[in-house]
Every structure is written in structure tokens, then in C-alpha cells.
PAZAPA-4460 file (N, C-alpha, C; in steps of 0.05 Angstrom, whole numbers, plus 32768, in hexadecimal, padded with zeros to 4 digits):
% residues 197
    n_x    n_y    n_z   ca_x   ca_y   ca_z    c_x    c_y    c_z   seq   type   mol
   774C   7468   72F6   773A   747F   72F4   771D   7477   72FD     1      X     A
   770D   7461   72F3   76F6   7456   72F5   76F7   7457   7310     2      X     A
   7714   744A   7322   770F   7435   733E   770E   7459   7350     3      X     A
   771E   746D   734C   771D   7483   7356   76FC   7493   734D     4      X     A
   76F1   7491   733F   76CE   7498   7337   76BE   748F   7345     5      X     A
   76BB   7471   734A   76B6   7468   735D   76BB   7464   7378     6      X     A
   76D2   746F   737E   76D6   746D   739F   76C3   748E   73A9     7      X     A
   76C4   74A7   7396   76C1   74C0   7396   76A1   74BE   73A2     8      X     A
   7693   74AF   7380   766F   74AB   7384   7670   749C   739F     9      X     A
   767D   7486   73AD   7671   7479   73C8   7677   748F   73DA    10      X     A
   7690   74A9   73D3   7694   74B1   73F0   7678   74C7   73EC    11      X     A
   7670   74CC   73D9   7657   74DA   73D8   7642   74DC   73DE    12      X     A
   763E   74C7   73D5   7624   74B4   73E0   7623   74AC   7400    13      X     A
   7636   74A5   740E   7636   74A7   7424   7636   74BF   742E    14      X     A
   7641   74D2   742D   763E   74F2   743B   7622   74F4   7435    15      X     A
   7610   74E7   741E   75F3   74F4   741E   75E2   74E6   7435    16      X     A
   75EC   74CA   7439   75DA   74BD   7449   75DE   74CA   745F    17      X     A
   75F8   74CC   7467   7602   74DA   748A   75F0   74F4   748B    18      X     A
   75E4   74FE   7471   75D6   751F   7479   75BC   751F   748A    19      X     A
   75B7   7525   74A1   75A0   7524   74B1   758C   752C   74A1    20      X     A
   7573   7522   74A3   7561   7533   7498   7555   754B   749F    21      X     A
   754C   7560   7496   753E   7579   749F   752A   7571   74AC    22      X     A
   7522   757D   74C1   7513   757E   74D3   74F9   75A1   74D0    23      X     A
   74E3   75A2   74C7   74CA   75BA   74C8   74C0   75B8   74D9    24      X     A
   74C0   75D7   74E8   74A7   75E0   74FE   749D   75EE   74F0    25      X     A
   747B   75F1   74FC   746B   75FE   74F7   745E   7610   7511    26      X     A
   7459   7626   7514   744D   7630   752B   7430   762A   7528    27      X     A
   741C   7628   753B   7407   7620   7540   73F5   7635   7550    28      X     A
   73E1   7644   7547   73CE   764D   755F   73C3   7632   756F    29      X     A
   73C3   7644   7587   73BA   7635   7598   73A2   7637   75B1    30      X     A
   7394   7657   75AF   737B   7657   75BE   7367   7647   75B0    31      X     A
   7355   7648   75B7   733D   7641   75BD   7325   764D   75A4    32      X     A
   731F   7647   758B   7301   7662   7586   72ED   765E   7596    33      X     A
   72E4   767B   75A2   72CA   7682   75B8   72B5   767F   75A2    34      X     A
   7293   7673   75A9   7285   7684   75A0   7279   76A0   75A2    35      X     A
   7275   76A3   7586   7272   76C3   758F   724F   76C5   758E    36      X     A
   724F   76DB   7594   7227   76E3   759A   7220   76EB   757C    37      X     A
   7208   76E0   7579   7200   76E3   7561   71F5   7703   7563    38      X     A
   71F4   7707   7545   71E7   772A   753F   71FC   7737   7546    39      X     A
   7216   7732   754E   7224   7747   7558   7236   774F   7544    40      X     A
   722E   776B   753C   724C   777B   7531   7267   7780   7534    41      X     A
   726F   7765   7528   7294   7765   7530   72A2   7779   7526    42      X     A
   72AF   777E   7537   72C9   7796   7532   72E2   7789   7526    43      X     A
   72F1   7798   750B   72FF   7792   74FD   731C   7798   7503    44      X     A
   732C   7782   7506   7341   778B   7515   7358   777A   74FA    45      X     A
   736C   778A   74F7   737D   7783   74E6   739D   7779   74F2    46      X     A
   73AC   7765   74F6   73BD   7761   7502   73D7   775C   74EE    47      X     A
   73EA   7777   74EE   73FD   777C   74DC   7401   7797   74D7    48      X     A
   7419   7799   74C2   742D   7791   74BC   743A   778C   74D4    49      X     A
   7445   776E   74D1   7459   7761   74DD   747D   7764   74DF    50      X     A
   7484   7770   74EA   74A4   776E   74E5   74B9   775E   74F5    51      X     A
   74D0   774D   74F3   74E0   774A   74F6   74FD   7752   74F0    52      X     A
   750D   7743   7505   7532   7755   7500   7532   773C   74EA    53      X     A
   7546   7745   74DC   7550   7740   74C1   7562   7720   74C6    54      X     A
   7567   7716   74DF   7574   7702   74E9   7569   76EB   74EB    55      X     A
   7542   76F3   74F5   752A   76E2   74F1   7526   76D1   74D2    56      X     A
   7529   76E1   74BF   7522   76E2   74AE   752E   76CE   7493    57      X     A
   7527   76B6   74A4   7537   76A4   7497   7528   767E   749E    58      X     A
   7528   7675   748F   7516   7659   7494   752B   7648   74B1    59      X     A
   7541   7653   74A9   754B   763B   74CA   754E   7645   74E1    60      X     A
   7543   7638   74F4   7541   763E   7510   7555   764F   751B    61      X     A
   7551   766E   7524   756C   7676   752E   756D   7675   7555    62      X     A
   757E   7667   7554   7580   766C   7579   75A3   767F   7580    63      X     A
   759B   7683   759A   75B5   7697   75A6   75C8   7683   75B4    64      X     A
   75E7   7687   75AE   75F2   767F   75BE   7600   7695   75D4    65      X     A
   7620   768D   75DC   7628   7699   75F4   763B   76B0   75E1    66      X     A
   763E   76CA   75E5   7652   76DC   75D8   7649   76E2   75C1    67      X     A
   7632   76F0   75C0   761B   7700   75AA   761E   76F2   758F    68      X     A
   761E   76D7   7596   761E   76C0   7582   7607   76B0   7574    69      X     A
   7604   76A8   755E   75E9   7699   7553   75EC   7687   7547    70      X     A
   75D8   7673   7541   75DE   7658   7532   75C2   7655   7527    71      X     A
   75C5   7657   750D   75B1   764C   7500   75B1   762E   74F7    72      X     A
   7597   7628   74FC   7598   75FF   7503   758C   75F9   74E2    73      X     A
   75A4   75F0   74D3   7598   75EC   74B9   758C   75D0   74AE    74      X     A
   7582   75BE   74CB   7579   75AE   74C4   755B   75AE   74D6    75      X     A
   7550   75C5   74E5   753F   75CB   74ED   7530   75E8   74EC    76      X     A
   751C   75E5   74D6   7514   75FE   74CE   74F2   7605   74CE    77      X     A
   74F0   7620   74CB   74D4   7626   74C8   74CF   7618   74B0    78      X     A
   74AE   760E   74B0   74A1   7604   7493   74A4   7618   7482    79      X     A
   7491   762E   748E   7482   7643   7472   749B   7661   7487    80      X     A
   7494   7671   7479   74A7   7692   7484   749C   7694   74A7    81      X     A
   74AE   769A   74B5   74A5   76A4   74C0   749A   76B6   74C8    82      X     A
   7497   76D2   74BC   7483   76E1   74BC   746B   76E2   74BE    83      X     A
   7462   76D5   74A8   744A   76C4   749F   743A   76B0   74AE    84      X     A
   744F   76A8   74C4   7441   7691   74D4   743B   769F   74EC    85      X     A
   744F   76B2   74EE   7440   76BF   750B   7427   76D0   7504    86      X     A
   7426   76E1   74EA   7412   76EA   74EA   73FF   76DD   74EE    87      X     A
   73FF   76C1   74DB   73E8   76B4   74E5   73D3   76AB   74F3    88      X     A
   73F3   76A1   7504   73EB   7696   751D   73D6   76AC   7545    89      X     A
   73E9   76C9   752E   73E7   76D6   7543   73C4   76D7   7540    90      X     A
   73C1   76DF   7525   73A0   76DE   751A   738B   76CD   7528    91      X     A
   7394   76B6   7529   7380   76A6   752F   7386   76A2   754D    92      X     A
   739B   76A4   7557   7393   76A8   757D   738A   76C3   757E    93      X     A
   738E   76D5   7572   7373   76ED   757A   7354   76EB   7571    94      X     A
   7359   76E3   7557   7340   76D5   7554   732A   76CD   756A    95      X     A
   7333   76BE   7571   732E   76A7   7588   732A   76B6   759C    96      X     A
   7337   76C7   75AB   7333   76D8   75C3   7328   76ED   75BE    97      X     A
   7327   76FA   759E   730A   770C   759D   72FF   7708   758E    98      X     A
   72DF   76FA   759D   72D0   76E8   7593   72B9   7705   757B    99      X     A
   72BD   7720   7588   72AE   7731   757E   72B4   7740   7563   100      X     A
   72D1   7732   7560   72DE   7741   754C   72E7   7732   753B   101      X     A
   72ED   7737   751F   72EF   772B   7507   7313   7733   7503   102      X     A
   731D   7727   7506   7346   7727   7508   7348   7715   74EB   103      X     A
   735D   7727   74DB   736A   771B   74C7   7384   7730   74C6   104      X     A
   7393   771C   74C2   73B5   771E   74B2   73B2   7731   749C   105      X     A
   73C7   7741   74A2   73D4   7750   748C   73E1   7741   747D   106      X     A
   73D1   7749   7453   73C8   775B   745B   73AE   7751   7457   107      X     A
   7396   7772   7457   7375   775B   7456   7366   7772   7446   108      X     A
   736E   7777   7430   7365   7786   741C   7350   777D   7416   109      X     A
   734D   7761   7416   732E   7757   740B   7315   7756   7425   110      X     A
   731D   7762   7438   730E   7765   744E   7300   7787   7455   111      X     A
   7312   7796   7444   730A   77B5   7440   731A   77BD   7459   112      X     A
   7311   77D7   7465   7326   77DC   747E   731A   77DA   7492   113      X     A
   7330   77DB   74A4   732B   77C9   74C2   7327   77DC   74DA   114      X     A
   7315   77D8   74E1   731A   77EB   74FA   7334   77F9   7508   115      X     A
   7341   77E0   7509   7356   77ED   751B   7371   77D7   7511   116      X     A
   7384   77E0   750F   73A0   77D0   7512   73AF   77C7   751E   117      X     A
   73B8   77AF   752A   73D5   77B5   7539   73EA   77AF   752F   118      X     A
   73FC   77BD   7530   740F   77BB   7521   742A   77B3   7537   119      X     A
   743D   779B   7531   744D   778D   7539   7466   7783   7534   120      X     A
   747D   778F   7543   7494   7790   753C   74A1   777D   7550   121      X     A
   74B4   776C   754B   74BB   774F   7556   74DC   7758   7553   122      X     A
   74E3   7759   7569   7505   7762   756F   7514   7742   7574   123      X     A
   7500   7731   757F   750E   7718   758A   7500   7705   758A   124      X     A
   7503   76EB   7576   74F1   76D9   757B   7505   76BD   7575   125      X     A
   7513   76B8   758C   7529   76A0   7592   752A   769C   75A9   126      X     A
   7541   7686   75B4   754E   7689   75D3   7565   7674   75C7   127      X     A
   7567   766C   75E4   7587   7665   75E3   7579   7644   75E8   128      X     A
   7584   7628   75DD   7580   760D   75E1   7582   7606   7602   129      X     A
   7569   7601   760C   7574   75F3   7621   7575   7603   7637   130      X     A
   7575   7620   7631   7569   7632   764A   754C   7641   7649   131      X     A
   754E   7656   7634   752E   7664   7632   752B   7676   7616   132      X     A
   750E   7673   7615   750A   767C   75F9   7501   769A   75F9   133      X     A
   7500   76AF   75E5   74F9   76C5   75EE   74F0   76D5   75D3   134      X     A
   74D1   76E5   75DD   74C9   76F5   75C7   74C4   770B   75D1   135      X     A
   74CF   771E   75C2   74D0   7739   75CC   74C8   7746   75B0   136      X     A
   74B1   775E   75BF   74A8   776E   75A3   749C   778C   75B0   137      X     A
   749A   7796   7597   7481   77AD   75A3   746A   77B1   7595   138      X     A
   745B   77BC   7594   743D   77B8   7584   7437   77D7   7591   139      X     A
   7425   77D9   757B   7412   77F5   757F   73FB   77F2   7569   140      X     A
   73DE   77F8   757A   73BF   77F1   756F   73B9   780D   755F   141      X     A
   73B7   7812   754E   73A8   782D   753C   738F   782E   752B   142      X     A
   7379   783C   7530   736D   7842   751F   7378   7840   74FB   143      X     A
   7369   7835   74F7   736D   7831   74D6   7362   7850   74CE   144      X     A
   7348   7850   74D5   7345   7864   74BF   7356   787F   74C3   145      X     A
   735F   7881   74DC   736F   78A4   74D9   738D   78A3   74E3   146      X     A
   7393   787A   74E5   73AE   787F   74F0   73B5   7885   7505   147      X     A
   73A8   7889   7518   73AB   7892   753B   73B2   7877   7550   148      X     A
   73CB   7877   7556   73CE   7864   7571   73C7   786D   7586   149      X     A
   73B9   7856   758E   73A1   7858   75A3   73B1   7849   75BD   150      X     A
   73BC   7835   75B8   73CB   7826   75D2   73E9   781E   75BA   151      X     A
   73FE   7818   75D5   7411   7809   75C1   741C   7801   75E0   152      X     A
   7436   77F2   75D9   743C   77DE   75F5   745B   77CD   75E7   153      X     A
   746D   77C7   75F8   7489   77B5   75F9   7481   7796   7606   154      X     A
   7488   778E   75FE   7479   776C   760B   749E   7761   7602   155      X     A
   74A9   7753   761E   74BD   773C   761D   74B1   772D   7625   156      X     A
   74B0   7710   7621   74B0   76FA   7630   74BE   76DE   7630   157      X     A
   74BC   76DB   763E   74CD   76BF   763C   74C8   769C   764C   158      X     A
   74D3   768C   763E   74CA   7672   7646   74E3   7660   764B   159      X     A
   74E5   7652   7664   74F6   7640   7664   7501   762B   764C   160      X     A
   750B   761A   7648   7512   7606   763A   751F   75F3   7645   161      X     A
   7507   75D5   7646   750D   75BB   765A   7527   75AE   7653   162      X     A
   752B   75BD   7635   7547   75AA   7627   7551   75BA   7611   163      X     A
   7560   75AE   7604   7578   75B5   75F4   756A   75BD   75D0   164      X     A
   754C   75A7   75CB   7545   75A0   75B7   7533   75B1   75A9   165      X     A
   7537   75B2   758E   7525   75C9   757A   750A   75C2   7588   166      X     A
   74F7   75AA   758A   74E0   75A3   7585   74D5   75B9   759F   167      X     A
   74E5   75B4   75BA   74E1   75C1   75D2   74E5   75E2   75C9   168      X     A
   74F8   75EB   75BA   74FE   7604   75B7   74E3   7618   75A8   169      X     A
   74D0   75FF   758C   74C1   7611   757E   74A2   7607   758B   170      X     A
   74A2   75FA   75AA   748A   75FA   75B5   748C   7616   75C7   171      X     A
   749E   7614   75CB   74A5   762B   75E6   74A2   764E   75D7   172      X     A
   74AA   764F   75B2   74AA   7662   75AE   748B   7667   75A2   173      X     A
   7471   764D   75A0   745C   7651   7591   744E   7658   75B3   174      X     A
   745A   7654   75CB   7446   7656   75DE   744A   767B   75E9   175      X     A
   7465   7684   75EC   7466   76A0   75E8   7456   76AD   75CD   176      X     A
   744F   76A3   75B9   743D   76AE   75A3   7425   76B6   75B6   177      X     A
   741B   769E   75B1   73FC   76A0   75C5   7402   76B3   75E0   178      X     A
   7414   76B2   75F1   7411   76C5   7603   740D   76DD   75FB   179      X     A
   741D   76E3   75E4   7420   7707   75DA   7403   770B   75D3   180      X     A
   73F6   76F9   75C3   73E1   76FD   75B4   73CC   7703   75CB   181      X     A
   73D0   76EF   75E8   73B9   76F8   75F2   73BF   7712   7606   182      X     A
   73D8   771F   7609   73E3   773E   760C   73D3   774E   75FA   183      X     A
   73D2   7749   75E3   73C7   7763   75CE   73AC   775B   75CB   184      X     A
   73A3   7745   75D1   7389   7740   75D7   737E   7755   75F1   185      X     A
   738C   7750   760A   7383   7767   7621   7385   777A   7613   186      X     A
   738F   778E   7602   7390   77A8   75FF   7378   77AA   75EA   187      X     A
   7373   7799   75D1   7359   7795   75C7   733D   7792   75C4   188      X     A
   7342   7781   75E8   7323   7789   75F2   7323   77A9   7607   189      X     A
   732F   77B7   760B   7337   77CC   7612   7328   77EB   75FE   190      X     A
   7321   77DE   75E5   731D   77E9   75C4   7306   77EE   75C9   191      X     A
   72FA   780C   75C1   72D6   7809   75C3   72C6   77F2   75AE   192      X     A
   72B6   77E8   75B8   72A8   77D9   75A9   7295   77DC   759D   193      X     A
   7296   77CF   757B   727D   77DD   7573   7261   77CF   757F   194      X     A
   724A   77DD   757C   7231   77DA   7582   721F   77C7   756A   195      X     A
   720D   77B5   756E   71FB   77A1   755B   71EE   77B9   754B   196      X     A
   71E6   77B5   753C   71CD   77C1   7525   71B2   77BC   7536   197      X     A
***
């Protein structure tokens, strides 16, 4: 009984060592902050509510395979939600590209209300290992105070993939971030601007 207890604990202990370790990405903004002109009255721009498909919505990496198939990589995963990181992230590369305007994440109750909103719905944010990555969404900018869309817009895009590997897969999907961001950035400076005191 003992010699069978102990053969059980080594085969155990070995299956734990054989377990790869987990592997965390984090998405990263990545423009630039402009300076902005002093005395100037920044326009309040609110970026959110954020949505994703229900498939996203999960800490491990989901990629596509062949025959409307998926694999979630449970040893390579987001750090923090993803939601949360794109809002973030999306924040601070607009940030950055409007140097005139004051951008925070939904939500920003402690900021009072915002000039204007965009609000952003995310249908696709994966690809397939080893071929191309892809974010597809739609967005539409509204007046806060009366609720009126003023612009809205469909954005796909997509990025090759040099190889097979997560690390390549969540550079390729933080550099389509920044592209979108600086998409809704063009429609943002597009926005009347407010005037200095």
C-alpha cells in the first residue's frame, strides 16, 4: 500500500514539473505625448463604453483555426481583462494624438461630462498563428450632452504574422490598436474645437 502511495505522489509530482509555465501579455500604448499649447481649453472627450463578443472575454489568448474553429492558449494569457486594457490603451494613444483634448476611459464620472463620446464595439480582435492578425470594429462619436451621433465608421484591419508564436501574435494585435486609435483620432480632429478664454 505505502510502495503504491508512493509510486502515485512521484507520478504526480512529475506531471507538475512537465506543466509549462503560463506565459502574460500586456497591451501597451504606443504613440508619442505631443506638447500641447499652453492657455488652451481642452475639449473633453470620453472613450467608451467598450464592447466585446462574448468569445473575447476571457484571460487566454483566443486565435482562429481552419473550419470555424478556436483554441484558447491556456498557457498564454492576457494579464489584467481585456476590456480594460484596450480601453486603456486606446486612452492614452488618443491622448497623445489629441494634444488639445483631455481623453479618459469609461467610466469618468469623476471628470463631470465630456464633451463628446465615442463609443466602441469590437466584433474581432484575434487571427490565425502564423498567418494574420485582425481587428474589426465599429465606433460612433456623440455628443454627450444631447446624445446626437455626429460621425460613426466600420474599421477592419489586419496585420501579417512573421510566425507561429503568441509573443509575435500580441505585438501584431497592440500595433492594429494604435492604428484604430489613430482612425478615430482623424475623425476627432474633424470635432469643432473649443476656443481659449
Amino acid at each position: 500500500m505505502n510502495r503504491l502511495l508512493a509510486v502515485g505522489i512521484a507520478s504526480l509530482l512529475s506531471a507538475c514539473a512537465s506543466t509549462p509555465p503560463t506565459n502574460f501579455y500586456v497591451l501597451e500604448a504606443i504613440s508619442q505625448p505631443v506638447i500641447t499649447k499652453s492657455g488652451a481649453k481642452k475639449m473633453l472627450i470620453g472613450i467608451g463604453p467598450l464592447t466585446l463578443p462574448t468569445l473575447l472575454e476571457r484571460r487566454q489568448i483566443v486565435t482562429r483555426k481552419a473550419n470555424n474553429s478556436i483554441e484558447l492558449a491556456e498557457f498564454h494569457q492576457w494579464a489584467a481583462p481585456l476590456r480594460d486594457s484596450m480601453l486603456a490603451v486606446l486612452s492614452q494613444d488618443l491622448a497623445a494624438q489629441q494634444p488639445n483634448a483631455l481623453v479618459k476611459a469609461y467610466p469618468w464620472a469623476a471628470y463631470g461630462e465630456m464633451d463628446y463620446r465615442v463609443i466602441i464595439d469590437i466584433s474581432r480582435f484575434d487571427g490565425e498563428q502564423g498567418k494574420s492578425a485582425i481587428l474589426q470594429a465599429s465606433w460612433a462619436i456623440m455628443t454627450e450632452k444631447n446624445h446626437t451621433i455626429i460621425q460613426n465608421g466600420q474599421t477592419r484591419l489586419e496585420q501579417p504574422l512573421p510566425d507561429g508564436n503568441y509573443e509575435s501574435m500580441v505585438a501584431a494585435l497592440n500595433q492594429l490598436l494604435n492604428k484604430f486609435s489613430q482612425q478615430l483620432a482623424l475623425a476627432l480632429h474633424q470635432l469643432p474645437q473649443k476656443n481659449g478664454d
